[in-house]
C-alpha positions as CSV (number, residue, x, y, z in Angstrom):
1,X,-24.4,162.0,-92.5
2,X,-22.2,164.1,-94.8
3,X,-19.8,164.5,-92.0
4,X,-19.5,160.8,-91.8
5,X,-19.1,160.1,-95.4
6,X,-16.2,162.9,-95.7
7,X,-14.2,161.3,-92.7
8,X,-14.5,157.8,-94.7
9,X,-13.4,159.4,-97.7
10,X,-10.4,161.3,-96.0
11,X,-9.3,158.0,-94.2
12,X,-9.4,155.8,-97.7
13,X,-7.5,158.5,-99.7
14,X,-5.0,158.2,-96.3
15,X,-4.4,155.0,-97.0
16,X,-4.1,154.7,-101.0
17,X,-1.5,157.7,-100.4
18,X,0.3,155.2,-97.6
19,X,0.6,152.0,-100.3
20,X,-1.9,149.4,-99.2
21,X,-1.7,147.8,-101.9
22,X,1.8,146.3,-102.3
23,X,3.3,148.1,-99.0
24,X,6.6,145.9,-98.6
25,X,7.7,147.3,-102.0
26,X,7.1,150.8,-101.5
27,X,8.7,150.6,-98.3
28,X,12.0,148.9,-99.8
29,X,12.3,151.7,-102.3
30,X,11.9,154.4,-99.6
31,X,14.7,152.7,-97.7
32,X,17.0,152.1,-100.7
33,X,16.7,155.6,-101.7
34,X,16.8,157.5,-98.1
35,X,20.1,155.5,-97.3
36,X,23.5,156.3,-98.6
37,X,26.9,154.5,-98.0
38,X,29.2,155.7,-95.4
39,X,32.6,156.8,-96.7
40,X,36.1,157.2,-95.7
41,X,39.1,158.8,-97.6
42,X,42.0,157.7,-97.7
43,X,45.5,158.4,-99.9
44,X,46.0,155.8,-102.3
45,X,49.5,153.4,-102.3
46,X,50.9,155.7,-105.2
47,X,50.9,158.8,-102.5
48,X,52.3,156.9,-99.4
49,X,55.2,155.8,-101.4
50,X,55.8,159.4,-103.0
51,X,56.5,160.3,-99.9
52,X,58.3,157.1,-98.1
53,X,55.3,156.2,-96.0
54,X,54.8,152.8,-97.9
55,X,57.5,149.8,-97.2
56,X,57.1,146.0,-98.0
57,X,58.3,143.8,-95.6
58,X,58.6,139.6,-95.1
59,X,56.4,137.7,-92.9
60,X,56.3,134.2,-92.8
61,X,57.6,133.8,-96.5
62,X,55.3,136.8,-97.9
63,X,55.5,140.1,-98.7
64,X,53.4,142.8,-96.6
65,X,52.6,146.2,-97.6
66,X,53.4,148.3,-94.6
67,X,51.3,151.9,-94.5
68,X,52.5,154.7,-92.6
69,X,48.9,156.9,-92.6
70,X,50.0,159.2,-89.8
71,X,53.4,159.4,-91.3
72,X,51.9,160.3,-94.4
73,X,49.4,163.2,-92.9
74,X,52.5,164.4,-91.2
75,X,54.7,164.6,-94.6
76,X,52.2,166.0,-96.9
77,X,51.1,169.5,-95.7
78,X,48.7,169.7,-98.5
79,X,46.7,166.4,-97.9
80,X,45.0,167.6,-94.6
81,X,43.1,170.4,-96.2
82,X,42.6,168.4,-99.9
83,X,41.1,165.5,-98.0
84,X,38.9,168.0,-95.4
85,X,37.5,169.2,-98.8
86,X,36.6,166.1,-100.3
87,X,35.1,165.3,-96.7
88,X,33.0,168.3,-96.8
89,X,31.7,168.5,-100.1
90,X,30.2,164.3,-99.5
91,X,29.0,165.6,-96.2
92,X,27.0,168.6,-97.9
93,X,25.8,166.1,-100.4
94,X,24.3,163.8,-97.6
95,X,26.4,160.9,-97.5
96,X,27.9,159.9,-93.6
97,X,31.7,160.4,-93.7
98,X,34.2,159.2,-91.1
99,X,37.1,161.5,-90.6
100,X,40.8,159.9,-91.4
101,X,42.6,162.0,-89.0
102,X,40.3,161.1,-86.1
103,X,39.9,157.5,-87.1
104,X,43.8,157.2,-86.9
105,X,43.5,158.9,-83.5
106,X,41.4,156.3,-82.1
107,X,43.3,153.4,-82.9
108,X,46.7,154.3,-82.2
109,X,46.3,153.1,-78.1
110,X,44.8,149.7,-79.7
111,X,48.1,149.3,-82.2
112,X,50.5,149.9,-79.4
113,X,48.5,147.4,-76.9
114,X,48.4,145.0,-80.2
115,X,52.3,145.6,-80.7
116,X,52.8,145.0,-76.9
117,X,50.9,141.5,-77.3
118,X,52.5,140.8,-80.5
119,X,50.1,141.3,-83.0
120,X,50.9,142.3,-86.0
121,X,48.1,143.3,-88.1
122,X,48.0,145.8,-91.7
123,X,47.3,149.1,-90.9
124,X,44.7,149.6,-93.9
125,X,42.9,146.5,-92.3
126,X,42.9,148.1,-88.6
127,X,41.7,151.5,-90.5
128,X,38.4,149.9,-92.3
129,X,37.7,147.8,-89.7
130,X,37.6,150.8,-87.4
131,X,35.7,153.3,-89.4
132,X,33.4,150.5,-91.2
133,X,32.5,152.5,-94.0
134,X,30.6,151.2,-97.2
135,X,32.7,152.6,-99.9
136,X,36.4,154.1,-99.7
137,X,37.1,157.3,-101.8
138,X,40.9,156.6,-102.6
139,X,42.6,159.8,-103.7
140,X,45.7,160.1,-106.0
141,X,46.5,163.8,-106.6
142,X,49.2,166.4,-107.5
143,X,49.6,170.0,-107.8
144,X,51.9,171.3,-109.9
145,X,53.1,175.7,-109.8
146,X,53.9,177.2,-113.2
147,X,56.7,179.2,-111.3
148,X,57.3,180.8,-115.3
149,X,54.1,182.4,-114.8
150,X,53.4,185.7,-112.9
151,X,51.7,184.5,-110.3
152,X,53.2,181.2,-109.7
153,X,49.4,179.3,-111.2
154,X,48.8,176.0,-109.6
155,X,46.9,173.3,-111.5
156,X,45.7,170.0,-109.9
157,X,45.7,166.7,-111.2
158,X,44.1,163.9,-109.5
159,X,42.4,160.3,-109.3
160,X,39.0,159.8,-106.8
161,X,37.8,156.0,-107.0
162,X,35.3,155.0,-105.3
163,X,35.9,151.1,-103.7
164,X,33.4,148.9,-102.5
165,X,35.1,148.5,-99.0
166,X,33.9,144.7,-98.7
167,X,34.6,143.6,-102.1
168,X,37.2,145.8,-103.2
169,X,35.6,146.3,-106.6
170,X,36.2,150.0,-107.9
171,X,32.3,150.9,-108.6
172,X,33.4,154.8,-109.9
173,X,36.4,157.5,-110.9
174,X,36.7,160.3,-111.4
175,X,40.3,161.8,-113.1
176,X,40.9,165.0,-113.9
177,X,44.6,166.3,-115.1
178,X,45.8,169.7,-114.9
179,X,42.7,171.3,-113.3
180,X,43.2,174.7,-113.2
181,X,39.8,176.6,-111.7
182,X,39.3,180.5,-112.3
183,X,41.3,182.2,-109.4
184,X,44.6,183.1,-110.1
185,X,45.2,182.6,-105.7
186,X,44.5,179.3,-105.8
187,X,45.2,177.0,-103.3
188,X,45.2,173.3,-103.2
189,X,42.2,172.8,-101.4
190,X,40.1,175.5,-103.6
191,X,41.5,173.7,-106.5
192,X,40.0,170.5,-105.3
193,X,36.5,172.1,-104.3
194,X,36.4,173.7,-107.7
195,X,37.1,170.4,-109.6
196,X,35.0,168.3,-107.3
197,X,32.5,170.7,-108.3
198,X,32.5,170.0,-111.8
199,X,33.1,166.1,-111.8
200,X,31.0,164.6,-108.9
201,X,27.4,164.0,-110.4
202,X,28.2,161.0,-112.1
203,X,30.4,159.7,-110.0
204,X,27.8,159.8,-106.9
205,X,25.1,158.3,-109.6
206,X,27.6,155.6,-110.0
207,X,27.8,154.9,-106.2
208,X,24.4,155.5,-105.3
209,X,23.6,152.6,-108.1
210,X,25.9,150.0,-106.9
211,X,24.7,150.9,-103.1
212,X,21.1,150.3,-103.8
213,X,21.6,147.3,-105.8
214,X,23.3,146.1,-102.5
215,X,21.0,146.9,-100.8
216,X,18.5,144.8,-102.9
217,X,20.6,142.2,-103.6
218,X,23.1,141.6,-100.8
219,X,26.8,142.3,-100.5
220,X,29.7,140.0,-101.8
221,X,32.6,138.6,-99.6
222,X,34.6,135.5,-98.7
223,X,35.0,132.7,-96.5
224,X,37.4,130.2,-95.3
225,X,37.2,128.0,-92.8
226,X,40.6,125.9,-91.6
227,X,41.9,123.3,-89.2
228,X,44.6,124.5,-87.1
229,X,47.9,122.5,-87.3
230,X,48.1,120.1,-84.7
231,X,44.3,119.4,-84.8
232,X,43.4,115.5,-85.2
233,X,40.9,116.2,-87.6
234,X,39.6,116.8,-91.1
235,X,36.9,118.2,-93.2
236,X,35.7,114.7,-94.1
237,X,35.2,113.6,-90.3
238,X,31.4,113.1,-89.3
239,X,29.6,115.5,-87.4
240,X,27.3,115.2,-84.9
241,X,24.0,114.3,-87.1
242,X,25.9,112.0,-89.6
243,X,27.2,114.8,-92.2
244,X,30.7,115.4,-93.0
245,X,32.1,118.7,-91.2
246,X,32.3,120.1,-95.3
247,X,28.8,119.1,-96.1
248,X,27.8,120.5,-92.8
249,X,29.4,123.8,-93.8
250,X,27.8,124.1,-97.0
251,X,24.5,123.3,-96.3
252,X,24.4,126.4,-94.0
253,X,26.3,128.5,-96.3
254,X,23.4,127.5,-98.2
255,X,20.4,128.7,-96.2
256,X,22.2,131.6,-94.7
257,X,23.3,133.4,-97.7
258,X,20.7,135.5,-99.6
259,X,19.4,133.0,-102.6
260,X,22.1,130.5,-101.7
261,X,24.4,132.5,-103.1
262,X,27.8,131.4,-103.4
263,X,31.4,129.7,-104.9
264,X,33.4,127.3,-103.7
265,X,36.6,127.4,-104.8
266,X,38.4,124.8,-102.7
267,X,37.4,121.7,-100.4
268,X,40.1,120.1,-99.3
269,X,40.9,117.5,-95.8
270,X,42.1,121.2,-94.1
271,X,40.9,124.1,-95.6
272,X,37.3,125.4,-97.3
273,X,37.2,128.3,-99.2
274,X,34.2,130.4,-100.6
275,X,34.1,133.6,-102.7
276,X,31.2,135.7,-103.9
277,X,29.5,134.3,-100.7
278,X,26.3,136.6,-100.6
279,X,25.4,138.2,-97.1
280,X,22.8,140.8,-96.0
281,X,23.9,144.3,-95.8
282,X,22.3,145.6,-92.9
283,X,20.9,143.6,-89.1
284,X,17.4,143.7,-87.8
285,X,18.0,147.1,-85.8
286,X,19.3,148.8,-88.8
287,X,23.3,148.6,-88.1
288,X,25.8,147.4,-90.8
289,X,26.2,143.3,-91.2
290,X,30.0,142.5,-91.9
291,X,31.7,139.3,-92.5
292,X,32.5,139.0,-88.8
293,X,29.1,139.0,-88.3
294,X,28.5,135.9,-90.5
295,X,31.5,134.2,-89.4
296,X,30.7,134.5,-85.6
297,X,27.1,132.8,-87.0
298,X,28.9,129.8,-88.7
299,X,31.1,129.3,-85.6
300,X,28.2,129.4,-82.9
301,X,26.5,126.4,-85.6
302,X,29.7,124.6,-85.9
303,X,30.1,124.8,-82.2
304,X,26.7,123.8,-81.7
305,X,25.5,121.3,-84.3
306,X,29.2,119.5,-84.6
307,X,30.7,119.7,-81.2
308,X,33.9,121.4,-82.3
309,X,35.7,124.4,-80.9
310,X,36.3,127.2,-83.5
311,X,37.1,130.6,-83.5
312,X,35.9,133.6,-85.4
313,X,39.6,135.4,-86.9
314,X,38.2,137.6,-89.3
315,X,40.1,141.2,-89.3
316,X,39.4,142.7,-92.1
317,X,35.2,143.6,-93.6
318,X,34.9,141.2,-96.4
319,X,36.8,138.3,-95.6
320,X,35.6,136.1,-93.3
321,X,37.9,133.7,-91.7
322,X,37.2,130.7,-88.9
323,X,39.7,128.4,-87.7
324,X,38.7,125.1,-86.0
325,X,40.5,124.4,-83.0
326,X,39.6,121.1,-81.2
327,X,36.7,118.6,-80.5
328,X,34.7,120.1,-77.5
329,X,35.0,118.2,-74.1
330,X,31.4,117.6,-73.9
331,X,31.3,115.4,-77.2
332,X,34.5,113.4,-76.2
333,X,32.2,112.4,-73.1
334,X,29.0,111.7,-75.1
335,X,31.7,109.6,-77.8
């Protein structure tokens, strides 16, 4: 009998340990504070043009920023090892890092079968939508020598600012200027470790906050939706159950963003656009949920529910962009 009453015991004490009461909200904490963002770092504009790897050039009456990353890597003999370093020392503090020099590896066949084809796509865009991370670490630096000193003493002076890769809001940064750490053989990299050293604590808080509220909350990005020139219709046309092709649009911007979420900041006969459109941050099985994910939605329902023929042209993580391309043969029958 004493046995019996001691297993009973042991198994209630289990489960009071395990949450039963109020278990979803235990388990959303867990999750929020077990996961981190993934990262990528990248030099910021500033460096690519100190060394001649940014260039603007005119497309279709607008300027284009033109990033030479490899070029850059190439040019700089310090930024391999400075960027390794900041890699490592987010690694060692847990957070999932993609490597720039690898990334670029892998999608140099795709931008020469793109250039073949005639694509023409920015090379930051290709990057992030390659490497997917949550927040890119966008690094400004230089190292200045004291060449009237004995020992030629470097000091380091640098930017780290952390971007919400979807929203491109700057959710931390760090600056330091004229960093010189406490061995007179310093090098760039050991500069870098040293300061990083010193700095990072509440620049990671600051990440780790925004992350989670993410997490909680949903991440922010846009959408537009446009007719293709050449296309006999308009966002004021009827859809299959009697809306307009715009109302039909909104009312499942509506229902699929997290609280309804959203702005619309234009509705006109060609063209819809929403900002601050509200999405979930991760799928079912765990992996990351970008705008392409939640335009290919939209266009399977506007395919589906209004007969129409779109397509999903969203490059880059936080814009999402649909174009509508025709009336679908099957609804010309049933019309």
């Amino acid at each position: 009998m004493k046995t019996k009453t001691l297993i009973i015991a042991l198994l209630a004490s289990v489960l009071i340990s395990c949450g039963g009461n109020g278990g979803n909200q235990s388990n959303t904490v867990n999750v929020t504070q077990q996961q981190k963002p993934a990262m990528l770092v990248i030099p910021s504009d500033q460096l690519l043009q100190q060394f001649g790897k940014l260039k603007q050039q005119e497309a279709l009456g607008k300027t284009l920023q033109v990033r030479d990353y490899n070029g850059y890597l190439l040019t700089d003999q310090d930024s391999k090892f400075i960027i390794s370093t900041i890699q490592s020392a987010f690694i060692q503090m847990g957070y999932p890092l993609n490597d720039l020099e690898q990334t670029l590896k892998s999608i140099n066949e795709q931008e020469m079968l793109d250039a073949i084809d005639g694509i023409q796509k920015d090379a930051k865009t290709i990057l992030l939508t390659t490497a997917k991370p949550d927040i890119i670490l966008e690094l400004d630096y230089n190292i200045v020598t004291d060449r009237s000193s004995r020992d030629f003493k470097k000091s380091l002076t640098y930017t780290l600012r952390a971007i919400d890769a979807f929203s491109n809001k700057v959710v931390a940064t760090i600056q330091q200027t004229n960093f010189e750490g406490n061995s007179k053989a310093a090098t760039p990299a050991t500069l870098m470790e040293a300061a990083l050293a010193k700095d990072t604590k509440g620049f990671t808080q600051q990440i780790n906050n925004h992350f989670n509220t993410i997490i909680e909350t949903g991440r922010d990005i846009t959408l537009r939706i446009t007719i293709d020139n050449g296309v006999n219709l308009t966002m004021s046309d009827e859809c299959l159950d009697g809306d307009t092709y715009s109302d039909f649009i909104i009312d499942w911007v509506k229902v699929n963003t997290l609280l309804g979420a959203y702005n619309m900041n234009r509705n006109t006969e060609t063209e819809m656009y929403f900002t601050n459109v509200k999405i979930k941050t991760l799928n079912d099985n765990g992996t990351q949920y970008s705008a392409y994910d939640f335009a290919r939605e939209l266009s399977k329902a506007l395919n589906k529910g209004c007969g129409i023929k779109s397509r999903n042209t969203t490059q880059g993580l936080g814009m999402a962009t649909i174009s509508i391309m025709d009336i679908l043969l099957v609804r010309l029958r049933q019309e």
